[in-house]
Backbone as CSV, one residue per row, in Angstrom:
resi,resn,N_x,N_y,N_z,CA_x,CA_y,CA_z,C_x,C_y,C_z
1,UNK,0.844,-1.178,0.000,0.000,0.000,0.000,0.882,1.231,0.000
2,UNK,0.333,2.359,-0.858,1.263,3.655,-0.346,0.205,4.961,-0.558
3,UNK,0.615,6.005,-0.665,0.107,6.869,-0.672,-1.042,6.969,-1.601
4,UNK,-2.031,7.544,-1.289,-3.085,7.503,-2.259,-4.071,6.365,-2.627
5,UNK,-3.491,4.989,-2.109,-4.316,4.071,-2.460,-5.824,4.031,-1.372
6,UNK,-6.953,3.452,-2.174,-8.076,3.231,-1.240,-8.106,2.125,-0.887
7,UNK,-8.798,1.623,0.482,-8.972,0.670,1.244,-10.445,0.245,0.603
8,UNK,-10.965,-1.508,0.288,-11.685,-1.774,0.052,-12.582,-2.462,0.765
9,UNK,-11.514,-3.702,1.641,-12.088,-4.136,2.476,-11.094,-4.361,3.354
10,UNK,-11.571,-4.892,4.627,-10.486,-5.356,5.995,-11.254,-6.200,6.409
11,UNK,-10.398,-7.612,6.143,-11.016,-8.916,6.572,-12.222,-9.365,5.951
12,UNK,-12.171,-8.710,4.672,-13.656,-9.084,3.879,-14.404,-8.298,4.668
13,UNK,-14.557,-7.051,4.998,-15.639,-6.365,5.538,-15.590,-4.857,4.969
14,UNK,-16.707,-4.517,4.113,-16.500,-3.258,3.032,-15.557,-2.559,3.807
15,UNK,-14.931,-1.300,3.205,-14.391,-0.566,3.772,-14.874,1.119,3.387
16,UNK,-16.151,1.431,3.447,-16.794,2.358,3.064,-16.079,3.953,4.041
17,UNK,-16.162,3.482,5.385,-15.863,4.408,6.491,-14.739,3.639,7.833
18,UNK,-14.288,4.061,8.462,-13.683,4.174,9.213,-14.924,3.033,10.437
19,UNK,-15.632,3.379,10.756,-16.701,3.027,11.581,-17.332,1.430,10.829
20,UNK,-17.013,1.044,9.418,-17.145,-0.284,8.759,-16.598,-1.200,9.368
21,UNK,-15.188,-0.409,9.757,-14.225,-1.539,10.186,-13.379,-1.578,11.705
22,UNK,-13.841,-0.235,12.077,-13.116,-0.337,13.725,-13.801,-1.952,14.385
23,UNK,-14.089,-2.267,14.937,-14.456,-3.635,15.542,-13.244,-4.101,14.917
24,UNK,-12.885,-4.868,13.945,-11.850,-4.975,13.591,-10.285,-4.413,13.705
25,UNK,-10.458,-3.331,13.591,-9.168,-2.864,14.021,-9.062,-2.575,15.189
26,UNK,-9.939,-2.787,16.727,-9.677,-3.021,17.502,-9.600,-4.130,18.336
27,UNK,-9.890,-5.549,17.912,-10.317,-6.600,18.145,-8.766,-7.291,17.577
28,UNK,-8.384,-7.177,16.585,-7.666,-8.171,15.893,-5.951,-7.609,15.774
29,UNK,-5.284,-8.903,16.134,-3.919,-8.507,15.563,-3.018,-8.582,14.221
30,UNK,-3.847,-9.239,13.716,-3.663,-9.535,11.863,-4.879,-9.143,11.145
31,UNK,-4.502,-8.680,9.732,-5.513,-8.923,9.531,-5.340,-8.437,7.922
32,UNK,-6.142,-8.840,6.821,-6.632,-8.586,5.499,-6.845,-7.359,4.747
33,UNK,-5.960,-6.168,3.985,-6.236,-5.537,3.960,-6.378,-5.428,2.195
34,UNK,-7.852,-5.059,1.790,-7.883,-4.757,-0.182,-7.908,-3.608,-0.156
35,UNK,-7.070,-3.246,-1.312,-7.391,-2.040,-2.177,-7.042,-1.638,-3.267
36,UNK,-7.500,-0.670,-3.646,-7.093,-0.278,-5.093,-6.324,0.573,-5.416
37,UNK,-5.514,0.498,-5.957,-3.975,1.478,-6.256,-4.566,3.038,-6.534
38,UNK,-3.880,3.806,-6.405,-4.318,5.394,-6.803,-4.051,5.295,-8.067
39,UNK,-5.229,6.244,-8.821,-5.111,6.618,-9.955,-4.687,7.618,-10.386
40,UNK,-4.320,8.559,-9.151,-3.806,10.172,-9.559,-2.792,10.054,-9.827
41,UNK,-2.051,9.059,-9.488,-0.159,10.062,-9.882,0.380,9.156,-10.783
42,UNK,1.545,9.811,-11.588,2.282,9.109,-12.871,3.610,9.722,-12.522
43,UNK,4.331,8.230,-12.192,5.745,8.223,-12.174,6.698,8.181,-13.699
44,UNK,7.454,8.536,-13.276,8.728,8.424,-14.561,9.930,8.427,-13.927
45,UNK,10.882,7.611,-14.170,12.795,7.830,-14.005,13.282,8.586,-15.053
46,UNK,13.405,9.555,-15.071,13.818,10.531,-16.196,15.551,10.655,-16.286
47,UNK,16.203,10.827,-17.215,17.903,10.246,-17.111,18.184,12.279,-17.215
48,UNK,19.350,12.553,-16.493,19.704,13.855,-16.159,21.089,13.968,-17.691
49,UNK,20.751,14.953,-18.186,21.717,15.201,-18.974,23.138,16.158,-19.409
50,UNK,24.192,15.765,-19.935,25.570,16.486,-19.664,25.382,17.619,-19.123
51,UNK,24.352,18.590,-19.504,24.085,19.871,-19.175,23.472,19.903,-17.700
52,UNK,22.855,18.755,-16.887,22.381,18.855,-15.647,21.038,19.003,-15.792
53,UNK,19.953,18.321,-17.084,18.917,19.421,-16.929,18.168,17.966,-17.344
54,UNK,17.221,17.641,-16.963,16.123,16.601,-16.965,16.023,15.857,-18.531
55,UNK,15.876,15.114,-19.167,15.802,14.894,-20.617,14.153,14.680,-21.199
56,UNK,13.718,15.548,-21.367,12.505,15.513,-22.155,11.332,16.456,-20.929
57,UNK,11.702,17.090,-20.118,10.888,17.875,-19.053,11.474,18.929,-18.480
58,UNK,10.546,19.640,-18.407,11.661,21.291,-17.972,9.987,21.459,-16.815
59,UNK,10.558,22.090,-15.586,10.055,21.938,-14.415,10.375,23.672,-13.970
60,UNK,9.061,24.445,-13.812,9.097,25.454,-13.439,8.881,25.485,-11.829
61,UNK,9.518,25.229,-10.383,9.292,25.289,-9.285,8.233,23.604,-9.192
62,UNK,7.622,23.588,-8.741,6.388,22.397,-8.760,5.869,22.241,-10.066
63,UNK,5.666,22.715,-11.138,4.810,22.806,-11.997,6.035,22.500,-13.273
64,UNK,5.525,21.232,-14.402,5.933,21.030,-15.527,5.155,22.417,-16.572
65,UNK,6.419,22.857,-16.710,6.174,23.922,-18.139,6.333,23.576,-19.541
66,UNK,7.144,22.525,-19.514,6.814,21.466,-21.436,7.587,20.107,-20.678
67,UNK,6.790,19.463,-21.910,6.870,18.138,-21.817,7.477,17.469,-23.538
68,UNK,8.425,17.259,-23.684,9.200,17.318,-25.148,7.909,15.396,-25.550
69,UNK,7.900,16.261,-26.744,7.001,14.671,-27.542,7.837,13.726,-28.054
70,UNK,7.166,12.191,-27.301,8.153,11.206,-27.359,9.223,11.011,-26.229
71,UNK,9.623,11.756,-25.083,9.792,11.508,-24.142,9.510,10.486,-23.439
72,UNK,10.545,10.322,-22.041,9.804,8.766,-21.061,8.838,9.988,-20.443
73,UNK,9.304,11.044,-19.729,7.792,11.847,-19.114,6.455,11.474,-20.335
74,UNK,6.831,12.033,-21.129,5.613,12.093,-22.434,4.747,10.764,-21.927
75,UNK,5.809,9.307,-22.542,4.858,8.239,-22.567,4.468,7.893,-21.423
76,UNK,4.803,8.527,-20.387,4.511,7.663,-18.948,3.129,8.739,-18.355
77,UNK,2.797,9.857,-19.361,1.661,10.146,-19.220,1.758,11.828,-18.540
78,UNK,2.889,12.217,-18.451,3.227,13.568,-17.710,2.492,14.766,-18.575
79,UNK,2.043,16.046,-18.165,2.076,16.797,-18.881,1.770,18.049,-18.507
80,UNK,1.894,19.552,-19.458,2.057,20.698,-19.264,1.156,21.002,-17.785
81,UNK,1.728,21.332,-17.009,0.552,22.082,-16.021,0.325,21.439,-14.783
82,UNK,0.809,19.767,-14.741,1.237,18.823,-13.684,2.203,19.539,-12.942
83,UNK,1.993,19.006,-11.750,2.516,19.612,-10.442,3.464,17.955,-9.954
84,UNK,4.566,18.552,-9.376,5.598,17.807,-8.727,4.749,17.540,-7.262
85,UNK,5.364,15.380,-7.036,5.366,15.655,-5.845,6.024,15.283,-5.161
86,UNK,7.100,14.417,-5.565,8.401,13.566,-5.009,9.240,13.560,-5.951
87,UNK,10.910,13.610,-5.170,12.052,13.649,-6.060,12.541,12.158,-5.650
88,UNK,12.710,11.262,-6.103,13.650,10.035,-5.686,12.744,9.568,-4.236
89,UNK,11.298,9.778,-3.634,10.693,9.402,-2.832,10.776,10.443,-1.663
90,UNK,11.225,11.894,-1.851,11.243,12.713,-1.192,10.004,14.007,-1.565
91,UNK,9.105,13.659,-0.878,8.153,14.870,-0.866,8.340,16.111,-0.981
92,UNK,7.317,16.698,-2.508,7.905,18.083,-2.010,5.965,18.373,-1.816
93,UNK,5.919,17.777,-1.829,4.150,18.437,-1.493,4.061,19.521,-0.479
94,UNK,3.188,20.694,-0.688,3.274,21.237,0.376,4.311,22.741,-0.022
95,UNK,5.502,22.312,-0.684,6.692,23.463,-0.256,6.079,24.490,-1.367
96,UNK,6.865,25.508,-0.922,6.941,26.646,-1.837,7.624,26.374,-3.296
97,UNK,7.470,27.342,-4.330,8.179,26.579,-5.476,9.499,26.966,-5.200
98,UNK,10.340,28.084,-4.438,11.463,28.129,-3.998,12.175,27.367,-3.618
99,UNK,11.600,26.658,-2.947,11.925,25.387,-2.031,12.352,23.991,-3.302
100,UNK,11.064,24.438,-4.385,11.304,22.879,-4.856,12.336,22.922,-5.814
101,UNK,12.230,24.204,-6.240,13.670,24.548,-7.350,15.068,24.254,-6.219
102,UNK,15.460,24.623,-5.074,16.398,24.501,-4.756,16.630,22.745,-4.301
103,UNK,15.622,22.200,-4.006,15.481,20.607,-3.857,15.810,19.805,-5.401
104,UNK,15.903,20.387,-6.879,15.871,20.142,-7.986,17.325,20.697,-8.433
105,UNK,17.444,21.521,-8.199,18.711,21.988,-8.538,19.632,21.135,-7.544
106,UNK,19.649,20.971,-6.071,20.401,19.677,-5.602,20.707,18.279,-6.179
107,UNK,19.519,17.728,-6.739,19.563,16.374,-7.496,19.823,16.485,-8.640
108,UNK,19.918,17.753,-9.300,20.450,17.606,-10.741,21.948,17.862,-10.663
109,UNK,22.407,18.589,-9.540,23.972,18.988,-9.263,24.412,17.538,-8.782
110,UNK,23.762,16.754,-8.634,24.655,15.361,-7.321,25.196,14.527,-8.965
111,UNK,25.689,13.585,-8.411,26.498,12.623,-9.866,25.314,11.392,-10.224
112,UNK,24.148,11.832,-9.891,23.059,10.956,-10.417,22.280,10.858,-12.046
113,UNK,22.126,10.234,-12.456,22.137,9.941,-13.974,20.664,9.605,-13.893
114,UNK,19.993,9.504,-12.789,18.604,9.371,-13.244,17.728,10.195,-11.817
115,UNK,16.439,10.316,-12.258,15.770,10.716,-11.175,14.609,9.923,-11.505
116,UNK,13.666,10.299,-10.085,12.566,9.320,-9.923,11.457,10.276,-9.580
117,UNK,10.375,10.657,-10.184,9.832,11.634,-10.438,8.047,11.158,-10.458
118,UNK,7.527,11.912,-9.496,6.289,11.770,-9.493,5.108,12.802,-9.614
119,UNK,4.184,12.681,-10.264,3.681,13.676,-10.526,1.839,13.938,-10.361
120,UNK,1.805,14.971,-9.920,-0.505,14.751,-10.335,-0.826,15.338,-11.115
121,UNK,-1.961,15.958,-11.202,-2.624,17.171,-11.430,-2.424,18.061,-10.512
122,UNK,-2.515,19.772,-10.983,-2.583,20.737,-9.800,-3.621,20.743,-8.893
123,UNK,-4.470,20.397,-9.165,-5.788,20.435,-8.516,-5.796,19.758,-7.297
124,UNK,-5.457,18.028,-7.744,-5.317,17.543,-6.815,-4.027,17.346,-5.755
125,UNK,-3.093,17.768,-6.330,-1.927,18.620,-5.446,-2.299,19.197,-4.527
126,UNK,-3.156,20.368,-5.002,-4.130,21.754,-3.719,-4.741,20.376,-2.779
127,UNK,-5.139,20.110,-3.482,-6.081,18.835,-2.273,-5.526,18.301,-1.250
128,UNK,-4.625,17.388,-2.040,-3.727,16.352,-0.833,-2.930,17.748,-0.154
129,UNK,-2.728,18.864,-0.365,-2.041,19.441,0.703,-2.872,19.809,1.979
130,UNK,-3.826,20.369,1.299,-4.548,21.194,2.123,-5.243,20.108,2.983
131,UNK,-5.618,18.677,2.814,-6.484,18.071,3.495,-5.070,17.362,4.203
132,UNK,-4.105,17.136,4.432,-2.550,16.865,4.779,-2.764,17.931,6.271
133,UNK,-2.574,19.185,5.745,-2.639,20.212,6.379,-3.617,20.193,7.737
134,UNK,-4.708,19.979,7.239,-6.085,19.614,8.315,-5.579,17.914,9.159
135,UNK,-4.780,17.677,8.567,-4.428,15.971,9.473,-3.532,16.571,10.784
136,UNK,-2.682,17.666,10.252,-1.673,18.168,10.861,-2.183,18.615,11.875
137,UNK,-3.007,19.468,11.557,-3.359,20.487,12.565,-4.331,20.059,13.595
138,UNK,-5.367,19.030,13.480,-5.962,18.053,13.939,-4.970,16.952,15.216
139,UNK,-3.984,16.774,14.633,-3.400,15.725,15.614,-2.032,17.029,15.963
140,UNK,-2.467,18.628,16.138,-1.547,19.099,16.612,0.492,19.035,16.372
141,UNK,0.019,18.923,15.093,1.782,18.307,14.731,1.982,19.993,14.245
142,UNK,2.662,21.315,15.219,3.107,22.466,14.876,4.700,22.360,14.008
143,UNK,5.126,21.500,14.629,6.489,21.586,14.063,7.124,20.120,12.128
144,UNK,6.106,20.073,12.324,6.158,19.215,10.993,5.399,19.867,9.311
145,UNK,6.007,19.454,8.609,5.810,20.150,7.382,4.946,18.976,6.650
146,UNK,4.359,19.236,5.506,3.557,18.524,4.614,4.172,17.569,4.038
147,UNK,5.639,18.172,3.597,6.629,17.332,2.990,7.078,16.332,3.925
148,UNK,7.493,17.018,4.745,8.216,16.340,5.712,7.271,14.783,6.136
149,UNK,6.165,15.429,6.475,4.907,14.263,6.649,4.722,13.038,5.869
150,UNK,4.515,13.414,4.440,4.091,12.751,3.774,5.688,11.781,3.601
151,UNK,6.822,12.379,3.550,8.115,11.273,2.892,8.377,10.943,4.534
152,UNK,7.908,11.082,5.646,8.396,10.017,6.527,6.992,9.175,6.702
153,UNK,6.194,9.261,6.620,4.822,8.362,6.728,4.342,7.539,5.608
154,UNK,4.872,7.701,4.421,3.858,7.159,2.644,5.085,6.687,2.221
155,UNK,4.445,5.966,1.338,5.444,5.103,1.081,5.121,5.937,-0.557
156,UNK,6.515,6.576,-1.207,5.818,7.394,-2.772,6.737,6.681,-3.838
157,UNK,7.323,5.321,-3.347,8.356,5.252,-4.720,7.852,4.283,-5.557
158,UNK,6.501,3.802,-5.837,6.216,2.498,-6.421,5.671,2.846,-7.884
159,UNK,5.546,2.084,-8.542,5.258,2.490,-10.253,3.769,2.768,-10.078
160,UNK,3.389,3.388,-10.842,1.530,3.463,-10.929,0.833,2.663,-11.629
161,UNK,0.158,1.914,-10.561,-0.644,0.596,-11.175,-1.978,0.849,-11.406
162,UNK,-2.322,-0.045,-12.349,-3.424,0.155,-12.600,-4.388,0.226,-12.128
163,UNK,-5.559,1.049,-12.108,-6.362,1.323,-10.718,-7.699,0.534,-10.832
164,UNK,-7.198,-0.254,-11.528,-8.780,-1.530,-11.766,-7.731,-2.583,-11.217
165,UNK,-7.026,-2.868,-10.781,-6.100,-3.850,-9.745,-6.243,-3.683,-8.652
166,UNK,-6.991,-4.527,-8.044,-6.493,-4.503,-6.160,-5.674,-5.505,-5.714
167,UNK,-4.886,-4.744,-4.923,-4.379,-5.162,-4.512,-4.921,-6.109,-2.633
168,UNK,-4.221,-7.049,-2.609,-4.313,-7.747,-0.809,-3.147,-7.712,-0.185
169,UNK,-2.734,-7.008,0.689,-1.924,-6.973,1.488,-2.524,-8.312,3.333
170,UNK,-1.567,-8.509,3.404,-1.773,-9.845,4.832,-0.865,-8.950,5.700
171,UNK,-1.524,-8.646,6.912,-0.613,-7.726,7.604,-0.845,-8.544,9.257
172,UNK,0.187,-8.374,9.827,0.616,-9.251,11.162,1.442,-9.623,11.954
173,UNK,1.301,-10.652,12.463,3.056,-11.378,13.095,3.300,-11.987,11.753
174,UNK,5.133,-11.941,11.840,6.182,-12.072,11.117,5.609,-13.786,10.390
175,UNK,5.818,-14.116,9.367,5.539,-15.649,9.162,7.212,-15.913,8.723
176,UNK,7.361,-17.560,8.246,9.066,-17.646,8.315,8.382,-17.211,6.266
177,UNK,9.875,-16.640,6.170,9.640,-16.585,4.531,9.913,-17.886,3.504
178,UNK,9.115,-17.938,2.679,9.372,-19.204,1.754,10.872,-18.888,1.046
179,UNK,11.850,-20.318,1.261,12.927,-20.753,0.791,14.004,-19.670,1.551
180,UNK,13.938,-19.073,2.274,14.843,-17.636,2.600,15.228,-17.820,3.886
181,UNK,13.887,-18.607,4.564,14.635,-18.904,5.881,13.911,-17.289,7.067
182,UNK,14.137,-16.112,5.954,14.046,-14.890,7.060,12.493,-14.840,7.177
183,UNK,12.009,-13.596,8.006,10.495,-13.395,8.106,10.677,-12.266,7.407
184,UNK,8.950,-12.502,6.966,8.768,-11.490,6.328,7.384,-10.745,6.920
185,UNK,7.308,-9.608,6.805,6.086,-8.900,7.815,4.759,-9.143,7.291
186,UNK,4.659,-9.033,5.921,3.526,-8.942,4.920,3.844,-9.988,3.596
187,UNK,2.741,-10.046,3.062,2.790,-10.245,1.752,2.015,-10.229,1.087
188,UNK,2.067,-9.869,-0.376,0.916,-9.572,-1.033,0.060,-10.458,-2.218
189,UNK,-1.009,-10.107,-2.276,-1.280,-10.804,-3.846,-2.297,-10.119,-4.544
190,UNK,-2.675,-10.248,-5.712,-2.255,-9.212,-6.967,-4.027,-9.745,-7.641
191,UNK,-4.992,-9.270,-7.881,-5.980,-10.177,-8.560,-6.705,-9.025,-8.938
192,UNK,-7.816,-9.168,-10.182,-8.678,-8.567,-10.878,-9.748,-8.116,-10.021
193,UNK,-10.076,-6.666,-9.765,-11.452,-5.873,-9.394,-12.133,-6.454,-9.843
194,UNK,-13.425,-6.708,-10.010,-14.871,-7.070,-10.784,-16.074,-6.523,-10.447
């Protein structure tokens, strides 16, 4: 599971509200979790070039200002007017565009040959901040940032799957792992919505 995805069910029990499934999440120490991948965001690894400058995307602060045709941004679905929200799994949700140019200009100065780049709509950018914002301020967190929030809590580095896929996550005590010997915390499996 990571950021953005919806919860379908827990333990086979809809997952409409919060109140569907508490009995459950207070009752149980394992337990079944479905859902369906987010459909808002589109990743790309974009390769940094001799000049230091993204190959096929030029990035005004948060906001893509062209998107070159035929590009990996291009085919992976990026485009004019999309808003940034992670560099390499580092949140910039939330920051100023000052902030994100100087977070961009860092990773294009380091000796890295690729970046890992995630992206929404603006719209829903405004959203996840502002309703981020209300989580914050709700559970009293004064000294934490949006960014900061979201890249120590979400998990933002996974490819964007298809959002007619749910996913099952098994969440619990450790089981031994098949052929490995180690434990593993979770595991998942992969099957058709209907």
């Amino acid at each position: 599971m990571s950021f953005g995805d919806r919860i379908v069910a827990v333990n086979k029990l809809a997952a409409n509200s919060l109140g569907d499934v508490q009995h459950v999440l207070d009752t149980t120490q394992t337990m079944t979790v479905e859902f369906l991948a987010q459909p808002w965001f589109v990743n790309c690894r974009l390769s940094i070039k001799k000049n230091r400058q993204l190959d096929g995307l030029v990035l005004h602060g948060r906001t893509v200002e062209s998107v070159t045709r035929g590009s990996v941004a291009d085919a992976s679905g990026v485009m004019k007017g999309f808003a940034l929200l992670s560099v390499d799994g580092e949140s910039v949700l939330g920051e100023e565009n000052s902030r994100v140019d100087f977070v961009m200009r860092q990773y294009l100065a380091s000796k890295q040959r690729y970046l890992s780049l995630m992206f929404c709509k603006e719209s829903e950018w405004v959203t996840l901040k502002n309703g981020i914002e209300l989580i914050l301020k709700a559970a009293h967190y004064k000294n934490t940032s949006v960014a900061k929030y979201v890249s120590n809590s979400l998990c933002m580095d996974r490819s964007l799957k298809d959002p007619e896929l749910v996913q099952r996550v098994d969440l619990g005590e450790p089981h031994e792992g098949r052929h490995t010997g180690r434990h593993n915390r979770s595991r998942s499996r992969l099957f058709r919505h209907r």
